[in-house]
C-alpha angles and dihedrals in degrees: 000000000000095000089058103054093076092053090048090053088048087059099040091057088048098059090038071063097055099052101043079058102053085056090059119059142320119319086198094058102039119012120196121230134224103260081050095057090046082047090056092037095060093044097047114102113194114221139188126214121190117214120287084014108138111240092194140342128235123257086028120122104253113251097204148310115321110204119182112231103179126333130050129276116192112212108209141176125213135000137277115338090005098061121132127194104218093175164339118237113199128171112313088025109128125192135169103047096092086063094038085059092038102048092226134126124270113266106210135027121243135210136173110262084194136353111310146188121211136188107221126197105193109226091258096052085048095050087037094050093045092053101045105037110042083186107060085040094046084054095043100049092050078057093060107038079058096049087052096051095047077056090056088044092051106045086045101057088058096047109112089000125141112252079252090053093045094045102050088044082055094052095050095042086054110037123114110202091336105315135103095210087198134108113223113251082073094050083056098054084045091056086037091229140112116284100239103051085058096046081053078057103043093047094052091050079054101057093059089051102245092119145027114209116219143175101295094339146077119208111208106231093172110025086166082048081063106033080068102056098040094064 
């Protein structure tokens, strides 16, 4: 029984691999080999964050990757009433590897919304990982250019947008299986606008039956409903 519990880490690790690599980038363009997924496998940390626990702080130097695993972190820049909501990061979400590249601070401050599990690559392992395996690196840039242009897409469809229109564009940007699994004073940072004018919003939405406002979540009854008003 005791000879076989390292090989069953090792294979653990290697699916916990596999997986890391399937949320950067495309397998069919550029497929990882074997010797690349041990590479990432010895590198990968797993980390636990309790609810409220901050994950990182803004204007640090980034000490690694973060990758969510399971749970929620909100990024968020300022304090108090300026606060803004940047982002949600759910599983599959990774952060913390632009800056890394870059050599500049992190913007935002995050913090777990729930508990949540992390895969974390420490600066060294990233840098190690990117110089020794193209591939891997090569995968991993075209992540995040598209991560950065899903960023572009996103801040210029609200541009010039009515609170309605910015809001419905929100809730679909945000929804799992047709669910927002936020409560609203976050959708307000995000929006970067006072509670009550978007629960004015939201309660209307829900009038006409697009939407049904919870306890710290929106189900999405009419995503096409939306999809309408947010154009």
């Amino acid at each position: 029984m005791t000879s076989f519990l390292p090989r069953r880490r090792e294979d653990s690790r290697l699916r916990e691999a596999a997986w890391v690599a399937r949320c950067v980038g495309d397998p069919q363009t550029t497929p990882l080999t074997e010797e690349d997924l041990t590479a990432l496998a010895s590198y990968l940390q797993p980390l636990e964050f309790e609810r409220g626990a901050p994950v990182f702080r803004a204007d640090e130097q980034p000490t690694g990757v973060w990758i969510v695993r399971s749970g929620m972190i909100e990024l968020a820049a300022g304090r108090g009433r300026r606060k803004i909501v940047v982002q949600m990061l759910y599983t599959g979400s990774v952060d913390g590897d632009i800056e890394l590249i870059l050599g500049m601070p992190l913007p935002y401050s995050a913090r777990a919304i729930e508990t949540t599990r992390c895969l974390f690559l420490a600066s060294e392992s990233f840098e190690a990982l990117m110089r020794e395996h193209p591939t891997v690196a090569r995968r991993w840039l075209s992540s995040v250019a598209a991560r950065v242009a899903r960023g572009q897409q996103r801040v210029m469809g609200l541009l010039g947008r009515s609170l309605v229109e910015q809001a419905t564009r929100l809730l679909l940007d945000d929804q799992i299986d047709e669910r927002v699994l936020l409560p609203q004073r976050t959708l307000a940072a995000m929006l970067g606008v006072q509670r009550p004018s978007l629960n004015k919003v939201l309660k209307d939405l829900e009038k006409r039956g697009l939407i049904t406002l919870g306890y710290g979540r929106i189900e999405i009854n009419d995503a096409k409903g939306l999809e309408a008003l947010a154009r």
